[in-house]
C-alpha positions as CSV (number, residue, x, y, z in Angstrom):
1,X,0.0,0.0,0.0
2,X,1.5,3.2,-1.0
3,X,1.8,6.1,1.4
4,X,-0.3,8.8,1.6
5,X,1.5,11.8,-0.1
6,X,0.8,15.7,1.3
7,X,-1.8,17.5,-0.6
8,X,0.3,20.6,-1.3
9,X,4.3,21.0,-0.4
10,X,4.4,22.6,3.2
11,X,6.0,26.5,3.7
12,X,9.6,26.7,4.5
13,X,10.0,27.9,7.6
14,X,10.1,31.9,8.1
15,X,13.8,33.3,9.0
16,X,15.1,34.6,12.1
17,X,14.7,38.1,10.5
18,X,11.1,37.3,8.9
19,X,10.1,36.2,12.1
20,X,11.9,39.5,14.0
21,X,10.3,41.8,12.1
22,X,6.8,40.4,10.7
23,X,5.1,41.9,13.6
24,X,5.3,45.2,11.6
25,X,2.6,43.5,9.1
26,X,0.0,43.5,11.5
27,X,1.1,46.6,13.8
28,X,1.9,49.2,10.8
29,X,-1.4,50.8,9.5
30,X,-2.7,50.4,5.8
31,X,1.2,47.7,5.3
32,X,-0.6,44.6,5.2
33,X,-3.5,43.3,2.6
34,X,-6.2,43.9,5.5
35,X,-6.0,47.3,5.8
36,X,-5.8,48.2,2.3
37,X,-9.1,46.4,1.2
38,X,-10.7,47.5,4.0
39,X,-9.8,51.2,3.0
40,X,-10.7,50.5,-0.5
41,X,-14.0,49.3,0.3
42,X,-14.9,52.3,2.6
43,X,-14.1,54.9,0.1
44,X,-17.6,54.3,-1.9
45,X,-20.1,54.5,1.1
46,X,-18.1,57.4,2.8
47,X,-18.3,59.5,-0.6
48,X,-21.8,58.2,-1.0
49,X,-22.8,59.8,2.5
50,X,-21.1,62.7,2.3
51,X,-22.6,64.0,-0.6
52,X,-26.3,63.0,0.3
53,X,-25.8,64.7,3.4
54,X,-23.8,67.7,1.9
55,X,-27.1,68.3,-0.7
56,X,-30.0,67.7,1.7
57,X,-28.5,70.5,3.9
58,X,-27.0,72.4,1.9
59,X,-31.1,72.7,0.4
60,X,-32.2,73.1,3.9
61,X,-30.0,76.5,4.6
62,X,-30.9,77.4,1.2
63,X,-34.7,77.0,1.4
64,X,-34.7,78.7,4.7
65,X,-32.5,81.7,3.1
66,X,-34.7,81.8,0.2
67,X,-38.1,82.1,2.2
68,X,-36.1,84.6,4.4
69,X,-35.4,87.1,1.4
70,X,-38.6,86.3,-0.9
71,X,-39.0,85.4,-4.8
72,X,-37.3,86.9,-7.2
73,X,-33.6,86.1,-5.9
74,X,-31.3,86.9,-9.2
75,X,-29.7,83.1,-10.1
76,X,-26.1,84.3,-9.6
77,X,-26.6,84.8,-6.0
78,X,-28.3,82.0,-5.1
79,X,-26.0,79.6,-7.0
80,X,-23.3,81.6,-5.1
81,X,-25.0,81.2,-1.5
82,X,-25.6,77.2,-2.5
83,X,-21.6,77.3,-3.0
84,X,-20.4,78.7,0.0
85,X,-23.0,77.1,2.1
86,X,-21.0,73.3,1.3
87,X,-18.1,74.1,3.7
88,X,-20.1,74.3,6.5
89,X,-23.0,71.2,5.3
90,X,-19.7,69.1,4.5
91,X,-18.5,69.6,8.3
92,X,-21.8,68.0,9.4
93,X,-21.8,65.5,6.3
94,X,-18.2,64.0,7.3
95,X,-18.5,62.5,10.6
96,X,-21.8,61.0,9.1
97,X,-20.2,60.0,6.1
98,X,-17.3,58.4,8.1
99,X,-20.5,56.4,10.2
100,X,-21.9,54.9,7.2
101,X,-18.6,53.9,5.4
102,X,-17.6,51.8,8.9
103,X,-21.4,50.7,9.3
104,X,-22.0,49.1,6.0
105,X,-18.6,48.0,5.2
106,X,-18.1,45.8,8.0
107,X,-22.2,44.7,7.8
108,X,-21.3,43.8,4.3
109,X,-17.6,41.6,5.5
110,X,-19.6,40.1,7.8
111,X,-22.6,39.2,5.9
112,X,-19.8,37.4,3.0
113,X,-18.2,35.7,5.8
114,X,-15.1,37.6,5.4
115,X,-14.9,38.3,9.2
116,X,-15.2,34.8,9.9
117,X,-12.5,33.8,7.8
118,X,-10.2,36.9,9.3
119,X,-10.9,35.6,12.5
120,X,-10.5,32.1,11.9
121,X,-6.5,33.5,11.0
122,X,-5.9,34.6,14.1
123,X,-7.0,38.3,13.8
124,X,-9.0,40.0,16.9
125,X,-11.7,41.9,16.2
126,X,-10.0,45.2,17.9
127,X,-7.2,44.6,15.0
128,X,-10.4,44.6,12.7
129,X,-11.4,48.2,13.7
130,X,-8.2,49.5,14.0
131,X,-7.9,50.7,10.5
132,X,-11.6,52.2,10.7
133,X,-10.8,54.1,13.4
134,X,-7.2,55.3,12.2
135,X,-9.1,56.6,9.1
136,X,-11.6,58.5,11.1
137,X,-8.9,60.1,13.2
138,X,-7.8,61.3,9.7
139,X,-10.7,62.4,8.1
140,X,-11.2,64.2,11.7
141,X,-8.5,66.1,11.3
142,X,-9.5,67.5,7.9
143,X,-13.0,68.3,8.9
144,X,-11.0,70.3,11.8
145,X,-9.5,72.1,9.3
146,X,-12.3,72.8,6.9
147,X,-14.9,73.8,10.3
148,X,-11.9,76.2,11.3
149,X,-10.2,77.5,8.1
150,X,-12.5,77.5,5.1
151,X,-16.3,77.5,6.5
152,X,-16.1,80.5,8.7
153,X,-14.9,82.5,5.6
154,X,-17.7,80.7,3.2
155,X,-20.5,81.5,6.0
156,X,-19.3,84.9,6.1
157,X,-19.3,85.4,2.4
158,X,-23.2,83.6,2.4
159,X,-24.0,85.7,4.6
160,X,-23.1,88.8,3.3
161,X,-24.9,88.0,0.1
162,X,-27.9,87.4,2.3
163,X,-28.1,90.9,4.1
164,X,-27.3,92.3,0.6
165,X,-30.5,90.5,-0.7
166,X,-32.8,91.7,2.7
167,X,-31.3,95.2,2.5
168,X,-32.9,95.4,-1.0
169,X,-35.8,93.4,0.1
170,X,-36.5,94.1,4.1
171,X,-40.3,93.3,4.0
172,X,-39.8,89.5,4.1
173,X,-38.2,90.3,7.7
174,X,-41.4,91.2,9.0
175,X,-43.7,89.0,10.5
176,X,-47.2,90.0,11.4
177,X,-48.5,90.1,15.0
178,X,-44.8,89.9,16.5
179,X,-42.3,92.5,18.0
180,X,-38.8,92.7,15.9
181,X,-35.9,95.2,16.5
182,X,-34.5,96.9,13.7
183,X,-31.2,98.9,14.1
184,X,-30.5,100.2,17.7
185,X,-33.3,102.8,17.5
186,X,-36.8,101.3,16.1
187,X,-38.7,98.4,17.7
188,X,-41.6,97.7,15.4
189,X,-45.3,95.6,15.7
190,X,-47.4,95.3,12.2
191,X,-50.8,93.8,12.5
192,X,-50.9,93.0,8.5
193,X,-47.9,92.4,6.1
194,X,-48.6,92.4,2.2
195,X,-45.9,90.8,0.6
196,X,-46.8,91.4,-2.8
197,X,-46.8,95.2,-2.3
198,X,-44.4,95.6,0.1
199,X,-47.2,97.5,2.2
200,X,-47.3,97.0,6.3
201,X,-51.1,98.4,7.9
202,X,-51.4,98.7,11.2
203,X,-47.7,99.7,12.3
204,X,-46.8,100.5,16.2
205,X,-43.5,101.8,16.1
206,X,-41.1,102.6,19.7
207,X,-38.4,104.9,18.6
208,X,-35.5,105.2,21.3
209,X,-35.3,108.9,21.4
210,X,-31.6,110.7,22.4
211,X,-33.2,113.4,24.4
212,X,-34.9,110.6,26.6
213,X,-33.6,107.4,27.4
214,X,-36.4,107.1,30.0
215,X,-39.5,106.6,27.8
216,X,-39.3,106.2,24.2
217,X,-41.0,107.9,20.8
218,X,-44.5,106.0,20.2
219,X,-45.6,106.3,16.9
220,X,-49.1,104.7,15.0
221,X,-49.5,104.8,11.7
222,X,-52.3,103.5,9.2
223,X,-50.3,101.8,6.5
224,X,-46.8,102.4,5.2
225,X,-45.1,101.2,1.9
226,X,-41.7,101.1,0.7
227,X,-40.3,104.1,-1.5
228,X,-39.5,102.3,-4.9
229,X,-36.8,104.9,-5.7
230,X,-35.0,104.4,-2.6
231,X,-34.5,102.1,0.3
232,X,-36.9,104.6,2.5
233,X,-40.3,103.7,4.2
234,X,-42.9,106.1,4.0
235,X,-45.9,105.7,6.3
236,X,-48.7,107.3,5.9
237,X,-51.9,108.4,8.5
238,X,-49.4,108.6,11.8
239,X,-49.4,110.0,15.2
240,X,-46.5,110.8,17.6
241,X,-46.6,110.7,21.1
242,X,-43.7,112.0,22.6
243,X,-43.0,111.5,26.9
244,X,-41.2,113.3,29.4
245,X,-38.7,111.8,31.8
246,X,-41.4,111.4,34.1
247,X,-43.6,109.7,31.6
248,X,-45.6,112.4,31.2
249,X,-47.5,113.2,27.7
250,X,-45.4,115.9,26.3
251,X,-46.4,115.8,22.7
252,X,-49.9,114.4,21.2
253,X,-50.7,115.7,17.1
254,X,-54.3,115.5,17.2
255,X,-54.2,115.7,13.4
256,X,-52.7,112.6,11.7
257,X,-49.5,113.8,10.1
258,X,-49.9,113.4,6.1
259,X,-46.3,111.1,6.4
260,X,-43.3,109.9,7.7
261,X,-39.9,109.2,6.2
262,X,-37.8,106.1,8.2
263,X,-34.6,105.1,6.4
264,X,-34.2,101.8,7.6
265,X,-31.9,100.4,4.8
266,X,-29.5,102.9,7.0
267,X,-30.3,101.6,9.9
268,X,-30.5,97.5,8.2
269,X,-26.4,98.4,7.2
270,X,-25.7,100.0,11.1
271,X,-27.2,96.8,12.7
272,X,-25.2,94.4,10.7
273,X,-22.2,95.7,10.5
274,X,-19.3,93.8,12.3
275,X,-22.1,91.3,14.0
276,X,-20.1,87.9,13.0
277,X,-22.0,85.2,14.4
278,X,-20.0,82.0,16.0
279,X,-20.3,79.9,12.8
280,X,-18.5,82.7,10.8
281,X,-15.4,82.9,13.4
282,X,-12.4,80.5,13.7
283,X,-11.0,79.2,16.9
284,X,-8.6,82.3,17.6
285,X,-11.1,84.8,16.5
286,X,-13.7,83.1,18.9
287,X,-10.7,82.8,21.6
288,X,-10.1,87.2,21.0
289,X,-14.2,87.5,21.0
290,X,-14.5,86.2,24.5
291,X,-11.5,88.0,25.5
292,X,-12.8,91.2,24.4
293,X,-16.4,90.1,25.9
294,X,-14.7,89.2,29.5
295,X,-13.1,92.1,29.4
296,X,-15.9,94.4,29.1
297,X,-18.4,91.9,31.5
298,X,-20.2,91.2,28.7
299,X,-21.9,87.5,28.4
300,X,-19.8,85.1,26.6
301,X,-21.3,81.8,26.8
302,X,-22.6,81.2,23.0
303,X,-18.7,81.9,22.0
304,X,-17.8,79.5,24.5
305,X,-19.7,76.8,23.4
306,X,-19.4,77.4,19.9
307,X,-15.9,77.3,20.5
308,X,-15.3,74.1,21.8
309,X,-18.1,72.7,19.7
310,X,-15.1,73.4,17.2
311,X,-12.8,70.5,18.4
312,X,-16.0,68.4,19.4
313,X,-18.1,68.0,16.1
314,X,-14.7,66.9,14.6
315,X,-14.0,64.5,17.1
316,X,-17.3,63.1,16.9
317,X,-16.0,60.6,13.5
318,X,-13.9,58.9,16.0
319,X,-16.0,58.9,18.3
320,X,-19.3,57.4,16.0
321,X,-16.7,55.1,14.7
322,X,-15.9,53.4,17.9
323,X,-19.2,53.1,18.6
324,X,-20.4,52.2,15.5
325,X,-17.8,49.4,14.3
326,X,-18.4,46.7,17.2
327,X,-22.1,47.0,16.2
328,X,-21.7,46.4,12.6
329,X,-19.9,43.6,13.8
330,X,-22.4,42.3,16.0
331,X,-25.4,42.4,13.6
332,X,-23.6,41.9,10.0
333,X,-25.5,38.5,9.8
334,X,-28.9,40.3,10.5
335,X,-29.6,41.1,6.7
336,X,-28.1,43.9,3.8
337,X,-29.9,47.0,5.6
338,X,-28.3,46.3,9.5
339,X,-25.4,48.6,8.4
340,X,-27.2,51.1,7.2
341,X,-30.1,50.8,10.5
342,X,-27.0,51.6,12.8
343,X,-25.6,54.3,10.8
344,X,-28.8,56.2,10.7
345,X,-29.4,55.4,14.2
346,X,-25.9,56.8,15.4
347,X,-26.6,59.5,13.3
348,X,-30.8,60.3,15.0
349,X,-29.2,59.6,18.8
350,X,-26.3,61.6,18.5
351,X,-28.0,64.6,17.5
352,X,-30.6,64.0,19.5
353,X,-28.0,64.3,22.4
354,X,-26.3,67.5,20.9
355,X,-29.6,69.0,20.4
356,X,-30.5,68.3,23.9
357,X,-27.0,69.4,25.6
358,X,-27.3,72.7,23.8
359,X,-30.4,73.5,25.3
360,X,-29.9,72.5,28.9
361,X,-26.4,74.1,29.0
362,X,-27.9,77.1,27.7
363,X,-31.1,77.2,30.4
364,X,-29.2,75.8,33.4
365,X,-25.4,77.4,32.4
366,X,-23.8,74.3,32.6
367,X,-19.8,74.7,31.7
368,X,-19.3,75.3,27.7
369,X,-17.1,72.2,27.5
370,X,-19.6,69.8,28.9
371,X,-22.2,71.2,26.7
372,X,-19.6,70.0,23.5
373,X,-18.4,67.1,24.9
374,X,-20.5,65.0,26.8
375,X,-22.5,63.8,24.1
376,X,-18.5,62.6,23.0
377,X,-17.9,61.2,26.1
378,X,-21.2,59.2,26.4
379,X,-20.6,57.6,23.0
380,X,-17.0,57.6,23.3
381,X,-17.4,55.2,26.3
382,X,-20.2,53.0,25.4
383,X,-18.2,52.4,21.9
384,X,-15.1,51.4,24.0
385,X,-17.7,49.0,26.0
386,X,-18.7,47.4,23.0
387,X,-15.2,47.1,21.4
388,X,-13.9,45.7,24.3
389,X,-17.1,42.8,24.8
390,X,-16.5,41.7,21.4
391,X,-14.9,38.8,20.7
């Protein structure tokens, strides 16, 4: 009987120095095989959510600005505000992007048995991860840069093209039945607002006067329509009452005066000027803005927040990812749309948690970098739970 021969020749054994230094395979990022097909299948999914994310909000600012300023924006300038409104959707889009390319490229490994098999050679499923989560630690760092560098100046620039567009256009910024302050002088109620003809009826107007810081200018008027040859408002039917420091009446026209001129485009340009909101100010400008607001016991907490929401929406890829990856893992053999279930659930819960940190820190004052970072920390932590359960 002849002797059973080997089905295939075996290896030589590996070298001293193959066997020194083959550790490096495994411990180098992106060197071996792994890592490289892992990368190559995230790139699809990751662009894929970036740019669904990037349009849907980038259409959500615009609608808003849009219905803000009225129809008849000119095309120029709203393909401009669509433009410079990416920067700052892509900053949002990344760290979601990032948690669909990790959700549905491991749910699809997993479902094609190509985790089982990596496993079955020896590798843990931390070693698994680790190229997911080295990825999003560098895609973090380029949405640092584009939420600190290149979206402040892109908001700025949108929204200079939208006070250019309300200046020309201020009746969309009145709202019937409601108080609204324009400029440092006027606060203004309108009971009717006709859009179509730029006409307000029924207009209660409280003008600060200089003389009088104790009671203020009240002035009714019928109706009032914008001057079409100018950015003035003309109101028409109007009475003044003027009061003293005491409050007393000092001045009453019993006779409706015929009209009255308000320049508000003046006063549109005098109230915006230099007021740079957070999203339009990079880390050392917000740093010098709560400087300068310290300084002068002014409140500072928006700037606060918004500047370590800065470093924390950033962080947040690494953060998903962590908690995202062990998941994925966990349910890859529960059908083709489990990776994409987590992803959009990461997505709902963790700004869900933002949401509701921003509005407790703000009623209750809590400390600026709670308010940024403990919906990191929660996440961070229960992702480091999960990673370190699986096996």
């Amino acid at each position: 009987m002849e002797p059973t021969r080997p089905l295939a020749t075996a290896l030589p054994p590996a070298s001293p120095a193959a066997r020194r230094w083959g550790w490096l395979y495994w411990a180098v990022p992106f060197v071996s095989r792994m890592d490289r097909y892992v990368l190559r299948e995230m790139i699809a999914p990751f662009c894929a959510g970036v740019l669904f994310f990037v349009v849907v909000l980038t259409g959500h600012y615009f609608y808003w600005a849009i219905k803000s300023i009225g129809r008849g924006v000119p095309a120029r300038d709203a393909l401009l505000m669509v433009v410079y409104l990416m920067p700052s959707a892509a900053v949002l889009s990344i760290p979601i992007g990032m948690i669909l390319a990790t959700s549905v490229t491991l749910n699809r490994m997993g479902r094609e048995m190509e985790l089982i098999a990596l496993r079955a050679s020896g590798v843990s499923v931390q070693r698994v991860v680790t190229p997911f989560v080295i990825v999003a630690a560098l895609v973090s760092v380029g949405d640092f840069y584009l939420n600190d560098r290149v979206a402040p100046v892109t908001n700025r620039r949108a929204n200079e093209i939208l006070q250019r567009l309300l200046v020309v256009n201020p009746t969309p910024l009145v709202e019937p039945d409601k108080f609204f302050k324009v400029g440092n002088d006027f606060y203004f109620y309108v009971r009717e607002v006709d859009r179509a003809t730029a006409t307000l009826r029924g207009v209660l107007i409280y003008r600060k006067d200089p003389r009088n810081w104790a009671f203020p200018q009240v002035i009714t008027a019928q109706w009032g329509q914008k001057d079409p040859t100018s950015n003035r408002w003309v109101f028409h039917n109007v009475v003044v009452h003027t009061y003293g420091r005491k409050g007393n009446l000092l001045v009453h026209t019993e006779r409706p005066m015929r009209q009255l001129v308000l320049n508000l485009h003046e006063n549109l340009q005098e109230f915006w000027a230099d007021q740079r909101q957070p999203f339009e100010l990079s880390v050392q400008e917000l740093k010098d803005r709560i400087a300068v607001f310290e300084k002068g016991g002014m409140d500072a907490y928006s700037f606060k927040v918004a500047y370590h929401f800065k470093f924390a929406v950033p962080a947040a890829t690494i953060v998903m990812t962590l908690w995202a990856a062990p998941l994925s893992i966990r349910f890859a053999r529960s059908g083709s749309f489990a990776g994409l279930f987590i992803a959009v659930l990461g997505v709902f819960l963790y700004q869900g948690a933002m949401g509701w940190s921003e509005v407790v820190g703000e009623k209750y004052r809590i400390a600026p970098f709670l308010v940024a970072w403990s919906q990191n920390f929660l996440f961070g932590l229960m992702g480091v739970w999960l990673l370190w359960r699986a096996r």
